[in-house]
N, C-alpha and C positions, 0 to 999 in steps of 0.2 A: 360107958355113957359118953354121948359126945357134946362137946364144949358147944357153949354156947356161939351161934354166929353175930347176935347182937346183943349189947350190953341193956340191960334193965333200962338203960337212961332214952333209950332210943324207943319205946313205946310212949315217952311225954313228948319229944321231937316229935313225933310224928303225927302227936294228940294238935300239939301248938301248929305245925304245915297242915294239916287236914281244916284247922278252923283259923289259919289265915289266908288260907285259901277260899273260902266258904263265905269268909266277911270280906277279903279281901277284892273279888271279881266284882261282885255285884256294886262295891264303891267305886272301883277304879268307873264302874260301867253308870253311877248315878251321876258322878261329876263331871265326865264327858257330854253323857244330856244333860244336866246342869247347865256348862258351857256355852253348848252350842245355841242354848234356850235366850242365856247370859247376853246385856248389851253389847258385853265385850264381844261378841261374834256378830248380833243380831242388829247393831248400831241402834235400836230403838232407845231414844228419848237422849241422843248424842249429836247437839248442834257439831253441823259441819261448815270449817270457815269455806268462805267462800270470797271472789277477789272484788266483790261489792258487797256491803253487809246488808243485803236486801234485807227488811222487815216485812213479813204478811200482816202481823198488826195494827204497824203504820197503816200501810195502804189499804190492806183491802176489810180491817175494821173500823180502824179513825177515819179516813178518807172513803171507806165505802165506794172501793174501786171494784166492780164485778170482775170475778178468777177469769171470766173468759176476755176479757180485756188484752189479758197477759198469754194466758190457756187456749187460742183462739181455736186449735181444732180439737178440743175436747171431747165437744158435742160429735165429733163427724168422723175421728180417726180413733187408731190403737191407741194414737201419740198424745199426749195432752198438748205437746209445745211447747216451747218457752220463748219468751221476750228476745223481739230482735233489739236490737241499741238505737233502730230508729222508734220502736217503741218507746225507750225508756224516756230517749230525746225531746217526746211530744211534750210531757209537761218540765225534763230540767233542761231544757234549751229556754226554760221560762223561769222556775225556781231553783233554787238553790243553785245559779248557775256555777258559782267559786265554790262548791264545797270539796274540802278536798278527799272527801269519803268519794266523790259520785269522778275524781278525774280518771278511771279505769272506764266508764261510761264514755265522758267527750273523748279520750285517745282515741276511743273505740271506733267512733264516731267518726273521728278528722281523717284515721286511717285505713275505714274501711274493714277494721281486724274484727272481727268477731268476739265477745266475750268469751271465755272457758269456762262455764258454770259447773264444777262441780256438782256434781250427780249426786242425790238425796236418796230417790227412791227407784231402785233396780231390782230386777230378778235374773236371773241366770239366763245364758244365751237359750235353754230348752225348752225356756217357757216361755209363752208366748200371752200376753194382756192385753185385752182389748178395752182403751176408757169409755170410749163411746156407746159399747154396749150397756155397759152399768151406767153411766150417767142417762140412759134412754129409757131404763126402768127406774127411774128416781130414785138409783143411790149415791146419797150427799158423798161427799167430797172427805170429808171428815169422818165416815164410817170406815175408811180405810185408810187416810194418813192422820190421821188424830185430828185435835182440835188448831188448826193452821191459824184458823184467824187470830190465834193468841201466841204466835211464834214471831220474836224477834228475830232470832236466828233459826231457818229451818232444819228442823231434824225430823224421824224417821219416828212414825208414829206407832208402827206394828208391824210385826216381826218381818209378813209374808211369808211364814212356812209352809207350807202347804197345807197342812192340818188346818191352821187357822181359815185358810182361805174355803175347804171342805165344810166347815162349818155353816156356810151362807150357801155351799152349793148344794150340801146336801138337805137342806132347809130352806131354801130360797122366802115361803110365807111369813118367816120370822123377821128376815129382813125388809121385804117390800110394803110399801105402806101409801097409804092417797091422804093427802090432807086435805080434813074433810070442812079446813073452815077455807078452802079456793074452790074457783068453778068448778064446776064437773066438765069442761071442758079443757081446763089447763093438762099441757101435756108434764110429762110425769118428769122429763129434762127440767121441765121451769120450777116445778118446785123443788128441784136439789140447788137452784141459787137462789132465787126467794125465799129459803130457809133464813138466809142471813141478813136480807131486808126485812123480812119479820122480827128477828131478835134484836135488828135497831130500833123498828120501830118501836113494840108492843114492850121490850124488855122480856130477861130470861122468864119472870114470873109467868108472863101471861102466855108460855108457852106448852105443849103436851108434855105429857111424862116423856115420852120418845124420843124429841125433840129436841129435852134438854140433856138426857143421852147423847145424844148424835152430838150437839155440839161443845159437852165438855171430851170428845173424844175418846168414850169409852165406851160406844154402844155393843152389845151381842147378839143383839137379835131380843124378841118379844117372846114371851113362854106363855102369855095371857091368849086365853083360848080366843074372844073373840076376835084379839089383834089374826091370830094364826088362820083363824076361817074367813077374814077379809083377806089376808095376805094371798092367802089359796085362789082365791077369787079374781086376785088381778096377775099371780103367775100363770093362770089361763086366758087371761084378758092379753096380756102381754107375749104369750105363746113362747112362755119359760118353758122348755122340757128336760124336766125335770130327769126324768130317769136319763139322760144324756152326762147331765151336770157332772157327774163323776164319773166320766169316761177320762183316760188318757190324753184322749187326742184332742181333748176339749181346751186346755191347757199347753200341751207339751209335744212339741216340732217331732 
């Protein structure tokens, strides 16, 4: 009779590696999409300093200064833009002219240097975003970086993964919407900033269910059927197509 090759102890070994193996892949493999999902990767809801502590609250809720003030090719380009320092100049060349929060503003100014704004909201060099398009089919400002008008310091309001962004493309009706208490002739641009003159004026209350979605920054889109058969209505009005949306090339260089 020939001896044994493995000792009795080496069938529990190999009970214990077979089922830390088994539990082991599938964690290693949750926590990494955990991660990646995680602020810590995804920077969502992580004020970033910046080398002037711009407030959007200040401005463009207390003072009710319109994004495209600042944003000037929103409506027209990929780019939203940002603030030249002769911008900023128009009103602290008049207030707050000594403050020493705004002297990275007047250097800027006397020497001709440019600001360095650190960058909030980016996507990879493969992708390609165009603002203008979505601001041309009236989607607000805040369905994709969250609720701005309430950020002292700006941070990054949603994720941008790609999945997330699939969600609006491959549904576009859920997202599009006419508000039905402005003309019938306002273009669908004006009401993604007239949102926010509404909600000075009228207050959150007297606003749609939608509305106040969109502007506490957490909207999904509408699952209410007849939101979804208007919405259909004006992705053909608007000559959304649809079966395109989820192409590659639609997105990615």
């Amino acid at each position: 009779m020939s001896a044994q090759v493995f000792k009795p102890s080496a069938n529990s070994i190999a009970q214990v590696a077979m089922l830390s193996i088994a539990i082991g892949v599938p964690t290693v493999w949750l926590s990494i999409a955990g991660l990646s999902r995680s602020p810590a990767n995804t920077k969502v809801d992580v004020p970033l300093n910046q080398p002037v502590p711009f407030s959007h609250q200040h401005h463009a809720w207390e003072l009710g200064i319109d994004c495209r003030y600042c944003h000037t090719s929103v409506e027209k380009s990929s780019y939203a833009g940002l603030p030249s320092t002769e911008t900023c100049m128009s009103c602290h060349s008049q207030i707050w002219t000594n403050s020493p929060l705004l002297e990275p503003v007047r250097r800027s100014y006397e020497t001709g240097t440019p600001i360095k704004w650190n960058l909030v909201n980016k996507v990879p060099q493969f992708v390609h975003f165009n603002h203008s398009i979505h601001i041309n089919r009236g989607i607000n400002c805040d369905v994709c970086h969250g609720a701005v008008q309430y950020m002292q310091i700006t941070f990054k309001g949603n994720s941008f993964q790609m999945a997330w962004c699939l969600q609006c493309h491959r549904a576009p009706e859920r997202y599009v919407y006419k508000d039905e208490t402005a003309p019938a002739t306002e273009a669908p641009r004006n009401q993604v900033f007239n949102l926010y003159w509404k909600f000075q004026e009228k207050g959150m209350s007297n606003l749609s269910d939608r509305e106040k979605e969109i502007l506490h920054g957490d909207y999904g889109g509408s699952d209410d059927a007849q939101d979804k058969t208007k919405g259909k209505e004006l992705v053909s009005k608007y000559g959304i197509h649809v079966a395109q949306l989820a192409d590659c090339s639609v997105c990615h260089y």
